[in-house]
C-alpha positions in Angstrom: 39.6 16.2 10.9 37.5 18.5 13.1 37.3 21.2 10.7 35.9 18.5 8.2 33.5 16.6 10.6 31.7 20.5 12.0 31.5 21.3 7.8 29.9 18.0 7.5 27.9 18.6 10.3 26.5 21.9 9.4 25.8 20.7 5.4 24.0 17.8 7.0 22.0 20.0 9.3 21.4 22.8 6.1 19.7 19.6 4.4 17.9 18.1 7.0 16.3 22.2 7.9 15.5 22.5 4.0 14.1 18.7 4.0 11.9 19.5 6.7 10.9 22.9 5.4 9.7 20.9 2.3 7.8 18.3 3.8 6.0 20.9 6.1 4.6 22.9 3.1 4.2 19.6 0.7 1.7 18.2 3.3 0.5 21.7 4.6 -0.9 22.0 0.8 -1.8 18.3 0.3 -4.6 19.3 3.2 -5.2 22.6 2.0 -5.9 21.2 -1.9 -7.8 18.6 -0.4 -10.3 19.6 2.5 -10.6 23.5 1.3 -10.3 23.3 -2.9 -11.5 19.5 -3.0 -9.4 18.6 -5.4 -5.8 16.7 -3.6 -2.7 17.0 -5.5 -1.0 14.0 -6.4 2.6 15.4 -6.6 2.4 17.0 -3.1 1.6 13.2 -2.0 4.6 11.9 -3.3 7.0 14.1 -3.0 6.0 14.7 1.1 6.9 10.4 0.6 9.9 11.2 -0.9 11.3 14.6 1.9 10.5 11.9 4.6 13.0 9.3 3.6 15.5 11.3 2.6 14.8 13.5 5.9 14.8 10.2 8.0 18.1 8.8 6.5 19.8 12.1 6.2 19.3 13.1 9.9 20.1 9.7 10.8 23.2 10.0 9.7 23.3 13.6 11.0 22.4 12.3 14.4 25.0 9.4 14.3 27.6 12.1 13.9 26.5 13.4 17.3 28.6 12.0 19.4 26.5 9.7 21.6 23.7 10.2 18.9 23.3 6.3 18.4 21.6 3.7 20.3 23.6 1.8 22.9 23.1 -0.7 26.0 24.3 1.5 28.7 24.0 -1.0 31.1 26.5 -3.4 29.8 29.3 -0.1 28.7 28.3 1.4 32.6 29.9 -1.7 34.5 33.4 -1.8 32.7 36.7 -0.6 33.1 37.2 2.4 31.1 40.2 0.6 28.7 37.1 -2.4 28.2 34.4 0.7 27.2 37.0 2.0 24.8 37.3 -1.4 23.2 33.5 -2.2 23.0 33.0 1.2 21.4 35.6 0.1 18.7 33.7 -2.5 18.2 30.2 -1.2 17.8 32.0 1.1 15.4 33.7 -1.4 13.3 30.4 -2.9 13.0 28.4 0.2 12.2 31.0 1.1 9.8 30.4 -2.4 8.1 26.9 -1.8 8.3 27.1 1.1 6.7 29.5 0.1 4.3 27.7 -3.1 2.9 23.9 -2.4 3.7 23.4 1.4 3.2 26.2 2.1 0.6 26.9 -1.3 -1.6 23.1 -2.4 -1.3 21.8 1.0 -1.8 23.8 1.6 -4.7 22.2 -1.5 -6.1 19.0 -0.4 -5.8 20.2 3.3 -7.3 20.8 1.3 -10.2 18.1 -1.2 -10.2 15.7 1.9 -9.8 17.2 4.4 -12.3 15.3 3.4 -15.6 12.2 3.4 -13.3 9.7 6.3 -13.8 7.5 7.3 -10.9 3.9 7.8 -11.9 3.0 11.3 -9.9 6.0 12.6 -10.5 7.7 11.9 -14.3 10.7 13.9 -14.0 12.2 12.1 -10.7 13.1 8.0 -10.9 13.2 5.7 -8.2 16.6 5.4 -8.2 17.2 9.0 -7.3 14.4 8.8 -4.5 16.8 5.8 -3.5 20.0 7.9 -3.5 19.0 8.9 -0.1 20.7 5.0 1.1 24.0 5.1 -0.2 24.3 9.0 0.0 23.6 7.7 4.1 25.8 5.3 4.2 29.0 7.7 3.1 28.3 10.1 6.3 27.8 7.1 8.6 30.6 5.5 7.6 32.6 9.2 7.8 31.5 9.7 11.6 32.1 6.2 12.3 35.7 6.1 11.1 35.9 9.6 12.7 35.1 7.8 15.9 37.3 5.0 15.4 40.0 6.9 15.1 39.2 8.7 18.7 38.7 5.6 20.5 42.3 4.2 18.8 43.8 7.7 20.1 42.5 7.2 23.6 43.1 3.4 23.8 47.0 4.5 22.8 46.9 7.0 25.9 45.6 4.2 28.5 
């Protein structure tokens, strides 16, 4: 499982690098075209729109597969016995994991479909339901690292 969760991790990272390459030089020439040649580029507007989300949603998820990499209330975990901190990480894992499951994944799908006839204006060749991919495509590698993690805290609750 830890051979599959570093490939993950280093795919993940591959993207999020290239993502950010590509919104770097998208807007670099959006203020190029449009203070030094007066004449901005619609494309290079939308798709530094589109490298954002899928940078935000794809290094979340990169980021949630750090371990410690999400949001928590230390204060509450810091005053427990260690058996209770195993079981309340469980927990916020069981929920992420649903969260994932039914928001990102089932809902994005949704709007994959919904959005798949749709033609965006700047840019004909891409729909809005692959700009939306990004969500469920999200929702696969949270749900991967939070599974992963489940299965560690079950391990160490077993050992306590």
């Amino acid at each position: 499982m830890k051979k599959v969760k570093n490939g993950i991790d280093k795919v993940l990272e591959l993207i999020s690098v290239t993502l950010f390459v590509i919104l770097v030089v998208t807007v670099s020439w959006q203020v190029f075209s449009r203070y030094v040649l007066k004449n901005p580029s619609a494309i290079t507007e939308e798709l530094s729109k589109i490298a954002f989300v899928w940078l935000v949603l794809i290094s979340a998820a990169y980021l949630f597969g750090e371990h410690g990499g999400h949001m928590n209330i230390g204060v509450i975990v810091d005053k427990v016995s260690p058996k209770v901190k195993i079981i309340l990480s469980l927990f916020s894992q069981i929920v992420i994991c649903l969260f994932a499951a039914f928001i990102l994944l089932s809902g994005g799908y949704t709007a994959v479909i919904n959005g798949w006839a749709q033609i965006n204006s700047s840019i004909p060749s891409i729909t809005t339901g692959q700009i939306y991919m990004a969500l469920p495509i999200c929702g696969v590698f949270t749900m991967f690292y939070s599974i992963n993690y489940m299965i560690e805290d079950i391990k160490n609750l077993l050992k306590k």
